[in-house]
C-alpha atoms as an extended CHARMM CRD file, in Angstrom:
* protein
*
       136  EXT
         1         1  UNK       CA            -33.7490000000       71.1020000000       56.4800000000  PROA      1               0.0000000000
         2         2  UNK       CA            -33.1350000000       66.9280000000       57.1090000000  PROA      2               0.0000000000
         3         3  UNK       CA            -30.1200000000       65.3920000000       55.5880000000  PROA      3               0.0000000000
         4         4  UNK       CA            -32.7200000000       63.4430000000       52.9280000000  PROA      4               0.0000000000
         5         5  UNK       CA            -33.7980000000       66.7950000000       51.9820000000  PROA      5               0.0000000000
         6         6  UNK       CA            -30.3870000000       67.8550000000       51.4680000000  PROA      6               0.0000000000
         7         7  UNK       CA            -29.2840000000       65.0430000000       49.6390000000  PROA      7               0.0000000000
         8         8  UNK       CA            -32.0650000000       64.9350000000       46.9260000000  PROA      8               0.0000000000
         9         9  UNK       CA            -31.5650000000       68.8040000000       46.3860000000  PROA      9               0.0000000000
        10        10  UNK       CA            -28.0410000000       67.6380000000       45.9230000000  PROA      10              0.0000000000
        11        11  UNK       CA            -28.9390000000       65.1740000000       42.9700000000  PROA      11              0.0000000000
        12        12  UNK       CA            -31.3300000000       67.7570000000       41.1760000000  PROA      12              0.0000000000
        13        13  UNK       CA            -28.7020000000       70.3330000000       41.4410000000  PROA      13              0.0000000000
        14        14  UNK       CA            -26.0660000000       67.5370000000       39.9270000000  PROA      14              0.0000000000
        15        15  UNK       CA            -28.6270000000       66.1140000000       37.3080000000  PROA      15              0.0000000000
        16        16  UNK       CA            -29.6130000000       69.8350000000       36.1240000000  PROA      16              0.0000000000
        17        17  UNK       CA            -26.0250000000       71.1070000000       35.5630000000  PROA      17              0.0000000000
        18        18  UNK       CA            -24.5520000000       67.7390000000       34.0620000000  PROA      18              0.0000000000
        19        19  UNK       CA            -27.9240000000       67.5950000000       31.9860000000  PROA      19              0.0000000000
        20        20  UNK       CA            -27.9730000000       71.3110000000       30.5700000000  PROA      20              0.0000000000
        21        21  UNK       CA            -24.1670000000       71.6250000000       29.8060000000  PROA      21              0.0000000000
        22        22  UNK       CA            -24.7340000000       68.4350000000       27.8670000000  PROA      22              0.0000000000
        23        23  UNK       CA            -27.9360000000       69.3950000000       26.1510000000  PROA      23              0.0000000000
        24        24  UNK       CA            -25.7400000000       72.5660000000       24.9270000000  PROA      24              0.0000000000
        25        25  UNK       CA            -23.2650000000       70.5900000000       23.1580000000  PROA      25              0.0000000000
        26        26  UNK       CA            -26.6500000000       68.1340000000       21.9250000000  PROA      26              0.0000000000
        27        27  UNK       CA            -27.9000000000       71.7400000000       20.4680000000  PROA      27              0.0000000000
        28        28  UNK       CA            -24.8700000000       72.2100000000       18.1160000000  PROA      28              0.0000000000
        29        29  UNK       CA            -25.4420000000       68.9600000000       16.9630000000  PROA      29              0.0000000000
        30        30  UNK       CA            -29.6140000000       69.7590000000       16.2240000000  PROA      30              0.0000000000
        31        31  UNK       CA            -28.5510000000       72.7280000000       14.2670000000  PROA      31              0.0000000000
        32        32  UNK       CA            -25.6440000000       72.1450000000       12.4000000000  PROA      32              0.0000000000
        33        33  UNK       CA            -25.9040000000       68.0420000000       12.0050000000  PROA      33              0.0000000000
        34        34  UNK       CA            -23.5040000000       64.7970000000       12.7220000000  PROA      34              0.0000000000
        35        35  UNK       CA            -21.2520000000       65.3480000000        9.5530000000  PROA      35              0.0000000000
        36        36  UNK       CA            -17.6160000000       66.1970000000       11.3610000000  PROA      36              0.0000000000
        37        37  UNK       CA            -18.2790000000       63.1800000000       13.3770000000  PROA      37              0.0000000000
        38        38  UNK       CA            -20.0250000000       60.7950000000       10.6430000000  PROA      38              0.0000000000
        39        39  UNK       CA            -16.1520000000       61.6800000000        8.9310000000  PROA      39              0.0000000000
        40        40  UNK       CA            -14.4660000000       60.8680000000       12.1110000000  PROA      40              0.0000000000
        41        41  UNK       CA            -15.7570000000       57.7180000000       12.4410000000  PROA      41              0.0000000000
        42        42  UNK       CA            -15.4220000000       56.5870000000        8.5630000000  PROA      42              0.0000000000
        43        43  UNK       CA            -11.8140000000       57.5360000000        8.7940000000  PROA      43              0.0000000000
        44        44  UNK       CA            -11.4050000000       55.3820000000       12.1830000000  PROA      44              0.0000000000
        45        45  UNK       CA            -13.0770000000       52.2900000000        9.4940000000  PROA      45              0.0000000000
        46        46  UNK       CA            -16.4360000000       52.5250000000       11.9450000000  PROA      46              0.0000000000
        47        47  UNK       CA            -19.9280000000       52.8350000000        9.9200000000  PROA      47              0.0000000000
        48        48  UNK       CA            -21.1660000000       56.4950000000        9.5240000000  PROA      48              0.0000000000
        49        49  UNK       CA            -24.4040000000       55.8400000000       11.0470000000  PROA      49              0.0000000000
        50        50  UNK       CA            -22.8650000000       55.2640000000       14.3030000000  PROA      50              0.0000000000
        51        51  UNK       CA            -23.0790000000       59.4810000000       14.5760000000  PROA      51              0.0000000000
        52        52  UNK       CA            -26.6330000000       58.9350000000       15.0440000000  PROA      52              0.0000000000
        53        53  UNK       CA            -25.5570000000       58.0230000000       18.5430000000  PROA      53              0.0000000000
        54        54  UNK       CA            -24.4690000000       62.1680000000       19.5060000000  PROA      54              0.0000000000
        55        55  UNK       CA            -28.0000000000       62.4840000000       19.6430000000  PROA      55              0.0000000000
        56        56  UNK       CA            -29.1930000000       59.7520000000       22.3460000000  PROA      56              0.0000000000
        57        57  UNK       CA            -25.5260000000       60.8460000000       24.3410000000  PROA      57              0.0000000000
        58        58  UNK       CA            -25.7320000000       64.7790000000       24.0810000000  PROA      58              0.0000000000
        59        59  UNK       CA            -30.2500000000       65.0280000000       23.5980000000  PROA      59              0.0000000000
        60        60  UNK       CA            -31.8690000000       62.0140000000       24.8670000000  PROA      60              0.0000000000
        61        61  UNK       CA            -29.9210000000       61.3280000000       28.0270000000  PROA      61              0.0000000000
        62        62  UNK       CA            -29.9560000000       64.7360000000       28.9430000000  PROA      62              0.0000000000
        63        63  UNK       CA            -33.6490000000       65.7040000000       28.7680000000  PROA      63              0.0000000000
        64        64  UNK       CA            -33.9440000000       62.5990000000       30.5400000000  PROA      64              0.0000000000
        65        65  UNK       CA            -31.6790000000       63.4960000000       33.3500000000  PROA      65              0.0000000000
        66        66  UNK       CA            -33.4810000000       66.9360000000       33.8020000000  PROA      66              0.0000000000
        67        67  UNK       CA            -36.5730000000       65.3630000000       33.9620000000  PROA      67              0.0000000000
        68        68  UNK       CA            -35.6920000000       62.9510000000       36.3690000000  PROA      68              0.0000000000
        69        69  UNK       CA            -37.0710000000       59.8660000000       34.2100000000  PROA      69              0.0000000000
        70        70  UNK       CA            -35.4270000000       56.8410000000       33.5660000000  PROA      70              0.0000000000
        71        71  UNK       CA            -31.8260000000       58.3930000000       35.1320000000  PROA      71              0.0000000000
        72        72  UNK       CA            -29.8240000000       56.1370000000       36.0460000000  PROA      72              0.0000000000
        73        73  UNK       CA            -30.0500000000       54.8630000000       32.5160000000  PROA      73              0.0000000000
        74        74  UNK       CA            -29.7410000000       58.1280000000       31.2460000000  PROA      74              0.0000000000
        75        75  UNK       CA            -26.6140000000       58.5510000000       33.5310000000  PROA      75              0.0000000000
        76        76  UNK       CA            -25.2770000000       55.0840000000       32.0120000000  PROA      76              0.0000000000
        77        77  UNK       CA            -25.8220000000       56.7220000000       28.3710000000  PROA      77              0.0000000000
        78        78  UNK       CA            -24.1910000000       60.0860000000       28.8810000000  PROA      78              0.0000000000
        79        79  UNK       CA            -21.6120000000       57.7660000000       30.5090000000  PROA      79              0.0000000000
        80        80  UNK       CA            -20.7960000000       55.5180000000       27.7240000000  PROA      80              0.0000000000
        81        81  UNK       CA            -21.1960000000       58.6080000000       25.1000000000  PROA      81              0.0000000000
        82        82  UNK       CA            -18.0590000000       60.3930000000       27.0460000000  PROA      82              0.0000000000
        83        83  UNK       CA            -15.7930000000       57.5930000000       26.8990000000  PROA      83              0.0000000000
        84        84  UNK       CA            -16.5240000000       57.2290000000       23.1200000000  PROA      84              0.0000000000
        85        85  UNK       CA            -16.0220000000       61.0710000000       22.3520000000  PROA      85              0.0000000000
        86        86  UNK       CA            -12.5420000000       60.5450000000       24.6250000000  PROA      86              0.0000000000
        87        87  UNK       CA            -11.4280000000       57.6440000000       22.1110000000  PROA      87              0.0000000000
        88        88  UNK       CA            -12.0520000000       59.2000000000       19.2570000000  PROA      88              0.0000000000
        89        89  UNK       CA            -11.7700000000       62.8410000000       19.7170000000  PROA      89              0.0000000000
        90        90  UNK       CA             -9.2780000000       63.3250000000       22.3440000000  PROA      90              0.0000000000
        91        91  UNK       CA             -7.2390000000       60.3720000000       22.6830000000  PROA      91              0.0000000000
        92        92  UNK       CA             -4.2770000000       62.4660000000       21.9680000000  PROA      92              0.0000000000
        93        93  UNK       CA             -5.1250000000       65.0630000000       24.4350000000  PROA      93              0.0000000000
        94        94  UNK       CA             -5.1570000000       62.4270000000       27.4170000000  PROA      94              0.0000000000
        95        95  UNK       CA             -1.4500000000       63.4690000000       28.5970000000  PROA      95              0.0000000000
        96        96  UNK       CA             -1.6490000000       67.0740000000       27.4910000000  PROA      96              0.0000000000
        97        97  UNK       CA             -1.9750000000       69.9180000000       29.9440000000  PROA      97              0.0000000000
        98        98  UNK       CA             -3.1890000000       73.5980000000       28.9680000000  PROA      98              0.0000000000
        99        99  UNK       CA             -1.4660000000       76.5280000000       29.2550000000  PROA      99              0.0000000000
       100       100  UNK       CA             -2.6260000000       77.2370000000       32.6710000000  PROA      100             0.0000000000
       101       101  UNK       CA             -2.0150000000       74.2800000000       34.1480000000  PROA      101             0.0000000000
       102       102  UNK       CA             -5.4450000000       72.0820000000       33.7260000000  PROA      102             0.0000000000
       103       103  UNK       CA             -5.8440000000       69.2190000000       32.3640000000  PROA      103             0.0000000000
       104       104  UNK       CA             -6.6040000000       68.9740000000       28.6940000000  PROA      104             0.0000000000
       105       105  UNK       CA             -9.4340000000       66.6040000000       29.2580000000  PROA      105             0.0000000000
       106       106  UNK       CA            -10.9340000000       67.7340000000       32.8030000000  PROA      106             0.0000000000
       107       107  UNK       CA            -14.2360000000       69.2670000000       31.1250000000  PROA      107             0.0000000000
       108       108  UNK       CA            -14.7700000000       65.4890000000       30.0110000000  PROA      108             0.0000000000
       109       109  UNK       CA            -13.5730000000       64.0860000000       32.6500000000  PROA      109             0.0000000000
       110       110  UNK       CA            -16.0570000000       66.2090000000       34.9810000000  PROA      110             0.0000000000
       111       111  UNK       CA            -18.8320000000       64.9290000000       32.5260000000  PROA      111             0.0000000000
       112       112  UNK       CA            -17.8800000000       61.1530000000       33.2750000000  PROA      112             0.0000000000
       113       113  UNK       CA            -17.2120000000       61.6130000000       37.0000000000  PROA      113             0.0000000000
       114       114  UNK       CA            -20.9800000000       63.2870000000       37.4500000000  PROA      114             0.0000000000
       115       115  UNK       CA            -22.4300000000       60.5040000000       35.3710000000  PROA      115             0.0000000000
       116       116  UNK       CA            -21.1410000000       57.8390000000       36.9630000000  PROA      116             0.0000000000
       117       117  UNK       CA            -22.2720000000       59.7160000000       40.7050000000  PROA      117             0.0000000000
       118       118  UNK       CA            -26.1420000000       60.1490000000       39.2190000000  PROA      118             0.0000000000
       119       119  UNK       CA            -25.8610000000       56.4680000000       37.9640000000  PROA      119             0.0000000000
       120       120  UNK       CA            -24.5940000000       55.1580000000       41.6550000000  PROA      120             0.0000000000
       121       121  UNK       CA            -27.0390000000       57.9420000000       43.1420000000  PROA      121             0.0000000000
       122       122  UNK       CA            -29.7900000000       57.8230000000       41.3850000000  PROA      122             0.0000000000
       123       123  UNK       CA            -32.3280000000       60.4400000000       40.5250000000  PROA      123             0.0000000000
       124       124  UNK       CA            -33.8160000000       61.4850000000       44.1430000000  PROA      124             0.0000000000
       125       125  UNK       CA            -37.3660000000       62.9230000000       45.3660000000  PROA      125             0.0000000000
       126       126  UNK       CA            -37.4140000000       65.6430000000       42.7990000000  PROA      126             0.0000000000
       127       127  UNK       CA            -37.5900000000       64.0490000000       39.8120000000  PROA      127             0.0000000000
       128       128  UNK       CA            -40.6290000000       63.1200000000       37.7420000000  PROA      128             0.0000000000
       129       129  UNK       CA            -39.6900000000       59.7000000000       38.4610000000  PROA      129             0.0000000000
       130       130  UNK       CA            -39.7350000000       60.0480000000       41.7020000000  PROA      130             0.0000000000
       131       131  UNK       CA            -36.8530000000       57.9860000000       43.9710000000  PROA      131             0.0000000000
       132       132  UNK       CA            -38.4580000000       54.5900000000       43.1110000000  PROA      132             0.0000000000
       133       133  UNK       CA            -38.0300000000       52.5640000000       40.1490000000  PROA      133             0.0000000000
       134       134  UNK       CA            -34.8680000000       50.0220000000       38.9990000000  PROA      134             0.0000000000
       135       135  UNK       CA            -33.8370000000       53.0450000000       36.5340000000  PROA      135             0.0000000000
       136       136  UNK       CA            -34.6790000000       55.5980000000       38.7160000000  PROA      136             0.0000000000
């Protein structure tokens, strides 16, 4: 197998996992609604509507990263969306450890470290939208 080979396998394999485990948090959010963060956000002063948002971070972005279309942009979104939920979710959790010695925050932190390598990466051969493309 050529390096090339290897490295767009490598980008599928990082776009699938960083895509599903995202869409799974996206699916709580289909079924049960925005409400818990619509009242996070109101309490912060910020306009409820801004909850709308959960849905391009945690549905959009990550269909669109395991399809392989537009995914550097989609990379960017799921990007931006983890930073938010660290501000105003777990801003109090950014010097906290758990109980077995992690990192409080290393599940989002994971999240925005494999966004920002499919955003400098880029989607690869197997993607629908193929290695070409200013997004792609």
């Amino acid at each position: 197998m050529s390096q090339t080979t290897l490295d767009d396998l490598s980008r599928l394999l990082l776009r699938l996992v960083l895509g599903v485990l995202i869409l799974l948090h996206g699916w709580v959010k289909i079924r049960n609604g925005v409400g818990g963060i619509e009242a996070m956000l109101v309490m912060r002063g910020l306009p409820a509507f801004l909850a709308w948002g959960a849905y391009v971070g945690e549905v959009l972005a990550p269909l669109l990263l395991i399809a392989g279309i537009w995914t550097r942009m989609a990379a960017a979104m799921v990007a931006l969306h983890m930073l938010v939920a660290v501000a105003l979710a777990h801003s109090g959790h950014l010097a906290m450890f758990t109980a077995g010695g992690g990192w409080r925050l290393e599940l989002q932190a994971m999240f925005l470290a494999a966004a920002l390598a499919i955003l400098l990466l880029g989607a690869g051969r197997y993607s629908a939208g193929g290695r070409g493309g200013r997004w792609n």
